[in-house]
C-alpha positions in Angstrom: 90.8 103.8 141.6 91.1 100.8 144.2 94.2 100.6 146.1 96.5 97.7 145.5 97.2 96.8 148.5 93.9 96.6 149.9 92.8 94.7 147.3 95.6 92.3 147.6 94.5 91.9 151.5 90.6 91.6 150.1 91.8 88.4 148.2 94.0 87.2 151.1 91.0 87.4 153.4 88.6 85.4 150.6 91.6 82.5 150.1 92.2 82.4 153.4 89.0 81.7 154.5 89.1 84.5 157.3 90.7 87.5 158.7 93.2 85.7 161.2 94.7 84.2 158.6 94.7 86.3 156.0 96.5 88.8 158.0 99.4 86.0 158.8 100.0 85.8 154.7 100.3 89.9 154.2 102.0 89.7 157.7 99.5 91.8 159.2 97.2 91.9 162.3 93.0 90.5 162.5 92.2 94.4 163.0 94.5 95.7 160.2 93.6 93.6 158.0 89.7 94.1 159.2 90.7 97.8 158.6 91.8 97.4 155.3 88.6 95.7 154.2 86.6 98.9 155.5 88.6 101.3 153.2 88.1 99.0 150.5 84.3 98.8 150.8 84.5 102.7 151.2 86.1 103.5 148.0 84.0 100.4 146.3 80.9 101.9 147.8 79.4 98.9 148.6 79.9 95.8 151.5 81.6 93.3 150.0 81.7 90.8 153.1 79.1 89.4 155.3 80.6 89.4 158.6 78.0 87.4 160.3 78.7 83.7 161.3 81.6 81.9 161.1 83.7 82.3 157.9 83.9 84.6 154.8 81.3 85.2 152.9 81.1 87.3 149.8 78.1 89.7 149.0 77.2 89.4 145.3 79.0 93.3 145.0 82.3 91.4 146.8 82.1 88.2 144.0 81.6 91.0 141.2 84.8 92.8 143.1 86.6 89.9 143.6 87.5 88.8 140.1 88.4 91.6 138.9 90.8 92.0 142.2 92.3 88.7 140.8 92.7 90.7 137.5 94.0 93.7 138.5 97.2 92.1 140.7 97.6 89.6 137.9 98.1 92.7 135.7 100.1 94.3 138.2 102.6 91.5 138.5 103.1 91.1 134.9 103.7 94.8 134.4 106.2 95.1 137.2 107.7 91.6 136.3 108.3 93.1 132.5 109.3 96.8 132.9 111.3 96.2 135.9 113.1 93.1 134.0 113.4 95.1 130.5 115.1 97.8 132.7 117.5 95.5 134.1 118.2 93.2 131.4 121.5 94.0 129.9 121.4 95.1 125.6 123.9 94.6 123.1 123.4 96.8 120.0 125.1 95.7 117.1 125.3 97.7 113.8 125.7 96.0 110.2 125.8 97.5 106.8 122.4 97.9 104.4 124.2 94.9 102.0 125.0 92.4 104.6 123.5 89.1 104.6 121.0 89.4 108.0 119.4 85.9 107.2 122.7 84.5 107.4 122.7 86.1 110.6 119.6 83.8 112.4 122.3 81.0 113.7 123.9 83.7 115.4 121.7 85.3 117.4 119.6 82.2 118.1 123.6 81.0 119.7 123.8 84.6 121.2 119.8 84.1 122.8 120.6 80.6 123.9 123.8 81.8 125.7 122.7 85.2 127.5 118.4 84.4 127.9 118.6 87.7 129.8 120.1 90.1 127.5 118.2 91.8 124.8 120.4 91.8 121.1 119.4 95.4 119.1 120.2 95.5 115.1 120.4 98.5 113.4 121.2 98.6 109.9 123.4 101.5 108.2 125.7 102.7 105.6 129.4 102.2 107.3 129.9 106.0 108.2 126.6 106.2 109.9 127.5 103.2 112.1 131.1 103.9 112.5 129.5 107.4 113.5 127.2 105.9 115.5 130.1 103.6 118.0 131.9 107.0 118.6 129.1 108.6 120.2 127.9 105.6 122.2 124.9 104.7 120.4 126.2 101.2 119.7 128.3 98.9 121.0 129.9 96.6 118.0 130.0 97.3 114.3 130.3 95.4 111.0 131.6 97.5 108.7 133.1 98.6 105.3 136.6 100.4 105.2 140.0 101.2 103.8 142.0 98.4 103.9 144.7 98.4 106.6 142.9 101.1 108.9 143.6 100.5 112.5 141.4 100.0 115.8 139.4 96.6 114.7 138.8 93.9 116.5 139.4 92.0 113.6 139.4 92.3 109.9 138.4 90.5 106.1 139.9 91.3 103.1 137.9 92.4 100.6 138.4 92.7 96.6 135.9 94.9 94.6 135.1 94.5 90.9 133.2 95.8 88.3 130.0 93.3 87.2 127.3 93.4 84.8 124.9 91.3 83.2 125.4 93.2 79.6 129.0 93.9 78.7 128.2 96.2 76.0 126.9 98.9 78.4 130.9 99.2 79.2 131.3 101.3 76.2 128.2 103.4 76.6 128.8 107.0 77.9 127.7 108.1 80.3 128.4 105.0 82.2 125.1 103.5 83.9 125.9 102.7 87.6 124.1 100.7 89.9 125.6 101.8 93.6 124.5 102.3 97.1 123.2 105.7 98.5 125.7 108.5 99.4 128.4 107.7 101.7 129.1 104.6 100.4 132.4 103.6 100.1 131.6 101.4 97.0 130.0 104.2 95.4 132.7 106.5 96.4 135.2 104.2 94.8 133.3 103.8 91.7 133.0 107.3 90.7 136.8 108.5 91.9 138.0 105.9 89.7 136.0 106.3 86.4 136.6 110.1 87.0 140.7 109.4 87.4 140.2 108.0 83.8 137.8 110.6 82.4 135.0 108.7 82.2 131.6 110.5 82.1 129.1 108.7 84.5 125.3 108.7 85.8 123.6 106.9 88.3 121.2 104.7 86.6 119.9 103.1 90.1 120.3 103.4 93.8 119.4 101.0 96.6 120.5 100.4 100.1 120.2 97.0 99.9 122.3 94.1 98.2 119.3 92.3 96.7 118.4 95.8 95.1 122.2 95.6 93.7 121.8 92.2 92.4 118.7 92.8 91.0 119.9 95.8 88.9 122.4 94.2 87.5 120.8 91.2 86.7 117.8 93.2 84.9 121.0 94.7 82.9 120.2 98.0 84.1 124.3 99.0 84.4 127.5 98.2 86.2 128.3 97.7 89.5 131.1 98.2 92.0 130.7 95.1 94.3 132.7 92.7 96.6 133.8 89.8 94.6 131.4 87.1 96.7 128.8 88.8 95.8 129.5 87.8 91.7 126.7 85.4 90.5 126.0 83.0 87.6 125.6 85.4 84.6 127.7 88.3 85.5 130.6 89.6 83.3 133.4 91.1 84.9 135.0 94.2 83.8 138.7 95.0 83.4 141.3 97.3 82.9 140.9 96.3 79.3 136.8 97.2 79.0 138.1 100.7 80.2 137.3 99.6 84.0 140.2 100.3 86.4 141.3 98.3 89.6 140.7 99.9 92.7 142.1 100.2 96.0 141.0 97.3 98.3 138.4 97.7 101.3 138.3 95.5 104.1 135.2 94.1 106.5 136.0 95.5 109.7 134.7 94.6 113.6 134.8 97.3 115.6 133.9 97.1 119.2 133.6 100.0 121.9 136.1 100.5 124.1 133.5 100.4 127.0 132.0 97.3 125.9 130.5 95.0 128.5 131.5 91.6 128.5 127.7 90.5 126.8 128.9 93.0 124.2 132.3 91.3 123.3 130.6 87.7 123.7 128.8 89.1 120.6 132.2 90.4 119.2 133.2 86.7 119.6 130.5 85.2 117.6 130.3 87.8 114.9 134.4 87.0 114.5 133.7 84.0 114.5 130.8 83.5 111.6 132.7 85.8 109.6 135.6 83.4 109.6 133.8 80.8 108.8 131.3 82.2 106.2 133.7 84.5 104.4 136.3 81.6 104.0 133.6 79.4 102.6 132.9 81.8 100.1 135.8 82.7 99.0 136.5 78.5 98.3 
C-alpha cells in the first residue's frame, strides 16, 4: 500500500517541475522531499524519475504511477471531505404516523434543506406509541402524533373528530362488524373496538394496513367500516351514527412534540411543521 503522503509529494514534485519547488508547496526541504521520492520508488519497486539533466522526468513505471497517484488523493479527499462532513453535520429526526400525508410533506423539507444546507432531516414513520416512545428515549427529536385530546406537553396541538365511514351502509347491520383499522396500538383502532364493545357489538377485523391509502382503499372496495379522522371522508363515503348503531367517541388530537434537549435546527423544524399544519389542516377543514 503506497503512503499518502509520499505520493502527494511524488505529484508535487511532477507539477512542480522539480524538487526545489515541490518541496516549497508540501513546505518541505530539496533533500526531504528527494527522500520521500526514494521511499516511494522502494515500496513501488521501480524508479519512477529520471534524475539526469535538468528537470523532471517520468520513467514510463513513474507515468503508470502517476495517474493513479492523482486517483488515489482525489479519492482520499472526497472520503475525508464526506465522512468528516457527515460526522459534523448537525441531524434532525423527525417522527410522523404510518397515515400521514408525507407527499404533502415535500414543500417542507425542500424549505427546511434550503434553510439549514448543512443539516441532514431523518423521517421515520410509526404508529403514535412507537414514536412517542421513541422521543423519551432520545431516538428522535420532534414528533407528529395521534393522542387524547387535551393531554399536556405539546408544542402545539389540532383538534381532531373521528367518525365511522363506509362505502356500503348495509354492512352497519351485519354482525360481526367488518373493520378496517390500523395495526395494534393504534389509537383509532383502540377507539373503534372499546366503543362497539361498550354497546355489545360483536366485531372482526376484516383488514389491516399501516397506511392511510390502505384505509381508503378498504373502504372504498366496501370491504367494512372504518374509524377515521373526519378530513380524511371522501366522495362516496357514508357516515355512520348513533342511529346505525355507531357511537360517538371521545376526540383525539394531532399533537407536536419536541424534546426538551432539542437543538435549535430541531425546533426550526418544529416551526415549520407548526406551521404547515396550520395551514393545511385549516384548509381542510374549510
Amino acid at each position: 500500500m503506497f503512503d499518502l503522503d509520499l505520493l502527494r509529494s511524488f505529484v508535487s514534485v511532477v507539477d512542480a517541475g522539480g524538487f526545489t519547488r515541490a518541496g516549497e508547496r508540501v513546505h518541505r526541504t530539496q533533500s526531504t522531499v528527494s527522500q520521500q521520492i526514494r521511499k516511494l520508488e522502494e515500496q513501488a519497486g521501480a524508479t519512477l524519475i529520471n534524475r539526469e539533466g535538468r528537470g523532471v522526468s517520468l520513467t514510463s513505471e513513474g507515468e503508470k504511477l502517476l495517474l493513479y497517484a492523482r486517483r488515489i488523493l482525489a479519492l482520499s479527499a472526497e472520503a475525508a471531505s464526506v465522512v468528516g462532513g457527515a460526522a459534523g453535520r448537525e441531524c434532525v429526526r423527525l417522527g410522523l404516523t404510518e397515515d400521514f400525508a408525507l407527499v404533502e410533506l415535500t414543500a417542507l423539507v425542500a424549505t427546511f434543506a434550503a434553510r439549514r444546507p448543512d443539516c441532514r432531516l431523518e423521517v421515520r414513520c410509526d404508529l403514535s406509541v412507537e414514536l412517542e416512545a421513541a422521543l423519551r428515549r432520545g431516538d428522535l427529536d420532534l414528533v407528529l402524533v395521534k393522542r387524547d385530546a387535551g393531554e399536556a406537553g405539546a408544542e402545539a396541538s389540532w383538534p381532531e373528530r373521528l367518525v365511522w365511514a363506509t362505502s356500503r351502509p348495509e354492512l352497519a347491520s351485519m354482525e360481526p362488524i367488518p373493520l378496517i383499522a390500523f395495526p395494534q396500538g393504534c389509537r383509532y383502532r383502540n377507539r373503534a373496538i372499546h366503543a362497539l364493545e361498550s354497546t355489545g357489538r360483536r366485531w372482526r377485523i376484516a383488514y389491516e394496513s399501516a397506511s392511510l391509502v390502505g384505509i381508503d382503499a378498504a373502504i372504498t372496495g366496501g370491504i367494512g367500516i372504518a374509524l377515521i379522522e373526519a378530513r380524511s371522508l371522501k366522495r362516496g363515503y357514508r357516515v355512520l351514527g348513533p342511529a346505525d348503531g355507531f357511537p360517538d367517541v371521545p376526540l383525539t388530537e394531532l399533537a407536536l412534540l419536541v424534546a426538551p434537549k432539542a437543538d435549535p435546527a430541531a425546533r426550526e423544524l418544529a416551526g415549520l411543521v407548526a406551521a404547515f399544519c396550520d395551514k393545511g389542516l385549516a384548509d381542510r377543514a374549510a
